[in-house]
NUVEX-311057 format. One line per field, with one value per atom (N, C-alpha, C): chain; residue number from 1; y, z, x; atom name; residue in one letter. Coordinates in pm, whole numbers, padded with zeros to 5 digits. Layout:
! NUVEX-311057
ch = A  ...
i = NUM  ...
north = Y  ...
up = Z  ...
east = X  ...
at = CA  ...
aa = a  ...
//
This chain:
! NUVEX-311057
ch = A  A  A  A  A  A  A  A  A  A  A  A  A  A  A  A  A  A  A  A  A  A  A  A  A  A  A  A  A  A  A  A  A  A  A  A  A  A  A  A  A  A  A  A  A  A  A  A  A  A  A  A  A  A  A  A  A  A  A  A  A  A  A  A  A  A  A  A  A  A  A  A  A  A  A  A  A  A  A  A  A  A  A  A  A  A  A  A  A  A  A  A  A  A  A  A  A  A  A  A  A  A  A  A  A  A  A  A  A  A  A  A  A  A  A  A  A  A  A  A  A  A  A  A  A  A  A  A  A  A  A  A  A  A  A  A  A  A  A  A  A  A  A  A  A  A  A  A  A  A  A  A  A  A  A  A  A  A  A  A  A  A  A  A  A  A  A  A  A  A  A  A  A  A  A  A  A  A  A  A  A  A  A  A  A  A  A  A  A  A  A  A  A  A  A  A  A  A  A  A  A  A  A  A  A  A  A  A  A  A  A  A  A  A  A  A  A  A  A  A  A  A  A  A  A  A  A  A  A  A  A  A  A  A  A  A  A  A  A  A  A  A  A  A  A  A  A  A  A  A  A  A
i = 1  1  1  2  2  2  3  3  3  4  4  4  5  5  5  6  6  6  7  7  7  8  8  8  9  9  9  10  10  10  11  11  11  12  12  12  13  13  13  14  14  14  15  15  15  16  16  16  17  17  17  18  18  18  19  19  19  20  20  20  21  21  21  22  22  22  23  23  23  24  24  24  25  25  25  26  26  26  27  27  27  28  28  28  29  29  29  30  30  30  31  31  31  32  32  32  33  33  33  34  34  34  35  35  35  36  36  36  37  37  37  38  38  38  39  39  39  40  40  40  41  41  41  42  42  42  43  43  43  44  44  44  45  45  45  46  46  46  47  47  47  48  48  48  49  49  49  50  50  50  51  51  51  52  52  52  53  53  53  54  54  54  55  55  55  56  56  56  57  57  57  58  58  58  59  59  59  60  60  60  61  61  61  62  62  62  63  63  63  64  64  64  65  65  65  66  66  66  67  67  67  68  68  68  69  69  69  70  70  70  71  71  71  72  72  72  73  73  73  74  74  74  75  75  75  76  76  76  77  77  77  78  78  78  79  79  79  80  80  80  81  81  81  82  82  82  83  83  83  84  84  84
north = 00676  00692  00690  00692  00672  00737  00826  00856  00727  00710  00629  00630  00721  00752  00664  00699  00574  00453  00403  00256  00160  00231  00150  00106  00143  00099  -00115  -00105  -00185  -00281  -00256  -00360  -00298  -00424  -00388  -00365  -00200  -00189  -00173  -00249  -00220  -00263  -00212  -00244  -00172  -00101  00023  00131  00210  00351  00434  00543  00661  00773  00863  00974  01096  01244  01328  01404  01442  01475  01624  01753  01846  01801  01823  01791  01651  01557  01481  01293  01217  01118  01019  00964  00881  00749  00663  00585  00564  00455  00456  00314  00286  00178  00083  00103  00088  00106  -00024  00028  00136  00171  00295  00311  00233  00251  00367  00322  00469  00393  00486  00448  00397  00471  00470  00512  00379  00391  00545  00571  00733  00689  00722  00703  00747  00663  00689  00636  00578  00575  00406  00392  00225  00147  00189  00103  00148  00012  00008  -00122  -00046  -00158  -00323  -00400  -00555  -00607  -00506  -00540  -00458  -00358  -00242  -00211  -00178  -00130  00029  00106  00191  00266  00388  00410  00461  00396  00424  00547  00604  00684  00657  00541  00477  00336  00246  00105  00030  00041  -00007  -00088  -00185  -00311  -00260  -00204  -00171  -00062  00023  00150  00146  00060  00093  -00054  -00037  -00167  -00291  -00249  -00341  -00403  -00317  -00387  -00519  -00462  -00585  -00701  -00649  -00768  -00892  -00829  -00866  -00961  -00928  -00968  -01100  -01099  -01180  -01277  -01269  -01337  -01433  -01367  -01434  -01579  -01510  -01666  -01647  -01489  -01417  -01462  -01568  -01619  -01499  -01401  -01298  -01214  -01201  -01069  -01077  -00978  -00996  -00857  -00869  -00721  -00738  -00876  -00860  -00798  -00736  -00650  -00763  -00706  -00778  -00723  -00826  -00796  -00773  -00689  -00678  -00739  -00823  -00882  -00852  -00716  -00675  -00672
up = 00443  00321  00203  00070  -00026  -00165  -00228  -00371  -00439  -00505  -00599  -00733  -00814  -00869  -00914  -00757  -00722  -00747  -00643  -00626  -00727  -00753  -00904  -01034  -01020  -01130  -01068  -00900  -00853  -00810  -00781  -00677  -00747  -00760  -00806  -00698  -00661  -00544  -00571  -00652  -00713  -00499  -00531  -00385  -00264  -00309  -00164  -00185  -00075  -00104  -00152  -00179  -00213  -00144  -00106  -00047  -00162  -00125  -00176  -00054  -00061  00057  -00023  00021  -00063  -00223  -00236  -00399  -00433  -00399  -00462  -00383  -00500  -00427  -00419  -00264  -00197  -00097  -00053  -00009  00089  00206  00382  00376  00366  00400  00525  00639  00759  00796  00870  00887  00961  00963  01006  01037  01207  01266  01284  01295  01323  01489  01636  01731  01779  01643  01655  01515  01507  01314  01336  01188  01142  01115  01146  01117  00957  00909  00719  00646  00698  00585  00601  00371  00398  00334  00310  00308  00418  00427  00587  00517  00593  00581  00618  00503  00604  00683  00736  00802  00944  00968  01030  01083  00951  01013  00948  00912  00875  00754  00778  00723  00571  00459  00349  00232  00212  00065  -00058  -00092  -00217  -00199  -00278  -00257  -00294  -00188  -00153  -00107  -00057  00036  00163  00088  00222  00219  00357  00367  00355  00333  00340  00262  00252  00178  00253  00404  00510  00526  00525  00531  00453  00274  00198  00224  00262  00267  00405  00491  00550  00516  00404  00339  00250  00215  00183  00232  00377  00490  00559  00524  00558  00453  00310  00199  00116  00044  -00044  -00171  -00237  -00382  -00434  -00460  -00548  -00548  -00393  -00418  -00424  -00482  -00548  -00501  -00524  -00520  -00675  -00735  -00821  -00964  -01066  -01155  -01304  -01380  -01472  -01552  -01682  -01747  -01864  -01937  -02121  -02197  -02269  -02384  -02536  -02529  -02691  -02732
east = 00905  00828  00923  00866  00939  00845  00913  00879  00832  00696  00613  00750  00747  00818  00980  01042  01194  01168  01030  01050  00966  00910  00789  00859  00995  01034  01126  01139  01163  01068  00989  00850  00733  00655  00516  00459  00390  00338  00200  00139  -00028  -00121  -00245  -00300  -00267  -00145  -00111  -00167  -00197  -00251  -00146  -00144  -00030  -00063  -00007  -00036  00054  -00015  00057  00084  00266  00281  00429  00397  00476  00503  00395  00352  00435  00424  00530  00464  00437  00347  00442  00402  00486  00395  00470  00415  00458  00385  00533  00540  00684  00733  00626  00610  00572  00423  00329  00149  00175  00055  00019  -00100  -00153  -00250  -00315  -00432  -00508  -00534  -00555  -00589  -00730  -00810  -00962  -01009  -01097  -01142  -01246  -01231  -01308  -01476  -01560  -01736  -01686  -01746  -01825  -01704  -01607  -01492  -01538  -01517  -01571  -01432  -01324  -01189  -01152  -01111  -00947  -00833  -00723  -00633  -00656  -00625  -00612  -00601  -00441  -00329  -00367  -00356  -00364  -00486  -00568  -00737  -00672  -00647  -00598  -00675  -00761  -00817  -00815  -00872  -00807  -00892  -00851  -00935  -00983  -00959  -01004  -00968  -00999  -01041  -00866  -00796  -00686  -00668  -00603  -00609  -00469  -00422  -00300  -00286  -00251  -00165  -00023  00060  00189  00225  00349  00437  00428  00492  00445  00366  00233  00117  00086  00109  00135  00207  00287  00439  00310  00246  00163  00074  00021  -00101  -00031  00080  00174  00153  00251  00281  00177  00015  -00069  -00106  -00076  -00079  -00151  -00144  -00261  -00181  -00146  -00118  -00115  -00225  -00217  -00182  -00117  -00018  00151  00210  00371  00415  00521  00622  00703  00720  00775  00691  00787  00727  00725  00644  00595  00688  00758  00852  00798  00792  00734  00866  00796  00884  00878  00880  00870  00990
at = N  CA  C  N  CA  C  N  CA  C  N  CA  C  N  CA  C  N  CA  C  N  CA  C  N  CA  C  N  CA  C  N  CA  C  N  CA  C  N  CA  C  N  CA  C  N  CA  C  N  CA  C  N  CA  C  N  CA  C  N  CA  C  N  CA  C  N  CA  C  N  CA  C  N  CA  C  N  CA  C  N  CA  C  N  CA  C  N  CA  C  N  CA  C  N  CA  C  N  CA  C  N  CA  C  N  CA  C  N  CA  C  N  CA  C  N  CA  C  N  CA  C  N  CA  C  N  CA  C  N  CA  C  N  CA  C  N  CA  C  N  CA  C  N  CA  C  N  CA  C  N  CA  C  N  CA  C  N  CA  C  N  CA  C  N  CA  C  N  CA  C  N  CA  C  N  CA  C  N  CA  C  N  CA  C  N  CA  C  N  CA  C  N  CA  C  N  CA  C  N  CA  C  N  CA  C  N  CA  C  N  CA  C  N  CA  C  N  CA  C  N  CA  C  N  CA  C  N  CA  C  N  CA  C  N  CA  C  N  CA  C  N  CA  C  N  CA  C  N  CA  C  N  CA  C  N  CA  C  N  CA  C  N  CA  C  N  CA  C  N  CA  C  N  CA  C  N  CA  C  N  CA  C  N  CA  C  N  CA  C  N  CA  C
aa = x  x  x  x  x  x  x  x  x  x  x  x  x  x  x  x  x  x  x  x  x  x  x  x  x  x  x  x  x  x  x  x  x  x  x  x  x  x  x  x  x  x  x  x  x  x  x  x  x  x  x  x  x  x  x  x  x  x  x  x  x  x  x  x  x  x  x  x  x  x  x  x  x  x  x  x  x  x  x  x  x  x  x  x  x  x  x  x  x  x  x  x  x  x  x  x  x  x  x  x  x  x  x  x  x  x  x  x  x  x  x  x  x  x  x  x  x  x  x  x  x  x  x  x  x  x  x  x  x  x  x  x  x  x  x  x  x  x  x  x  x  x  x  x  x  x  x  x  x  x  x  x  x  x  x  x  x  x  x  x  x  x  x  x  x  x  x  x  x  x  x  x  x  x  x  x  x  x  x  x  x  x  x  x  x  x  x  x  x  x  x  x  x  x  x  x  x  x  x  x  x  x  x  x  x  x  x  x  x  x  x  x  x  x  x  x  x  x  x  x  x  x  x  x  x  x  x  x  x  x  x  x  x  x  x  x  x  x  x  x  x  x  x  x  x  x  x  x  x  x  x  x
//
């Protein structure tokens, strides 16, 4: 896992979930299957199936890098530069 905080200033991680984990929000490198989907939950991961809390497309970085890999044009890791 990794502090939101550290790596957001490196990779655009828009589309991942975040977790709060000892007060401090972070994200996991790595999917993170669930063995058996949850009744009533209506996001899941792309990648994974991985049950999500709000309208996310991935649980983890991985997952993205996934969603990538498959040929999603619209998704990036790179960050948008302001030119003021």
């Amino acid at each position: 896992m990794v502090r939101v905080n550290e790596i957001q200033g490196y990779l655009y991680i828009s589309c991942v979930q975040t977790y709060i984990i000892n007060s401090a929000k972070i994200m996991f490198w790595n999917e993170r299957p669930q063995p058996r989907p949850r009744k009533g939950v209506t996001h899941h991961c792309e990648i994974c199936g991985r049950s999500l809390v709000d309208a996310f497309r991935f649980c983890s970085l991985g997952c993205k890098l996934g969603g990538m890999k498959r040929g999603d044009s619209k998704l990036s890791f790179t960050l948008k530069m302001n030119h003021t």
